[in-house]
Structure formats: C-alpha cells, structure tokens
C-alpha positions, 0 to 999 in steps of 0.5 A: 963675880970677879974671880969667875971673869979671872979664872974662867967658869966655876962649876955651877950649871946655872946662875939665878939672880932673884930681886933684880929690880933691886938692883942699883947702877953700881951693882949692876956691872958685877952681875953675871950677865955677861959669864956664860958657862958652857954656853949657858947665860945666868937667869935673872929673875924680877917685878919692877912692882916689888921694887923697896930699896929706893933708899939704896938706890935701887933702879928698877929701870935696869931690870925693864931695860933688860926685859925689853932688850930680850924682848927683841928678836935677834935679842941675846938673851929672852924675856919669859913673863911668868904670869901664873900666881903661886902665892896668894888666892885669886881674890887677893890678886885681883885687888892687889893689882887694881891698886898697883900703878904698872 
C-alpha cells in the first residue's frame, strides 16, 4: 500500500478490502482508504458480528466508525448495507441472528 502513496495509482480499476472488521489499529493506517484511483475510492466490505481475530487485536469498532461516518450526509464515502442472504437458508438465518447479540 505504500508504494501506491509513492508512486501514484497502479492500474487497478477498484480496490476490495473484505473482513475489514478484522482490522486491527496498527493495520488500519496502511489501508486504501485514502488512494483514490481515477476518483474512485476502494470498497471496504465487513460484519462486526463475524469479528475472530480478537487474539490479534482485531477492532471492530474501526469498520462501525467507518460505516457510521459514511452514513452521514455530506460523508466522503457511503455506507450500503447488504441485507439479502446468499448463503444459507431462511430458517437457519433466522435462529442464527436471535442468538447474535448486534
């Protein structure tokens, strides 16, 4: 991420960061988030309930600062909540967020 900083934008058209809850403070600083390519800013994608890396220190509280900052009006960036489920059936979702604290 660096050298993008130095050297200007690479040739990508977009930038993903998946499992950004998983973030910790001393990775955050070395995320895209501030390269703007072509006036394009990189994705971050993310579910504070899927946080697992507490023992590395993990903060989920980056990605919800985040998403409540591009929640705003005016924000530089914009939160989209992606609330269809791809992944499992109805029934399953169901229980599974009655036993999810968030």
């Amino acid at each position: 991420m660096t050298r993008w900083r130095l050297n200007g934008a690479p040739r990508l058209a977009h930038v993903f960061v998946d499992e950004y809850q998983d973030i910790n403070d001393a990775q955050d600083p070395f995320s895209p988030r501030s390269v703007v390519m072509g006036g394009r800013k990189p994705l971050h994608v993310g579910d504070v309930k899927q946080s697992i890396y507490r023992f590395r220190l993990a903060n989920p509280k980056i990605f919800t600062r985040y998403a409540t900052r591009w929640a705003a009006a005016g924000a530089d960036g914009r939160r989209i909540a992606l609330t269809e489920n791809f992944r499992s059936a109805r029934p399953c979702w169901i229980s599974s967020t009655r036993c999810s604290p968030r």
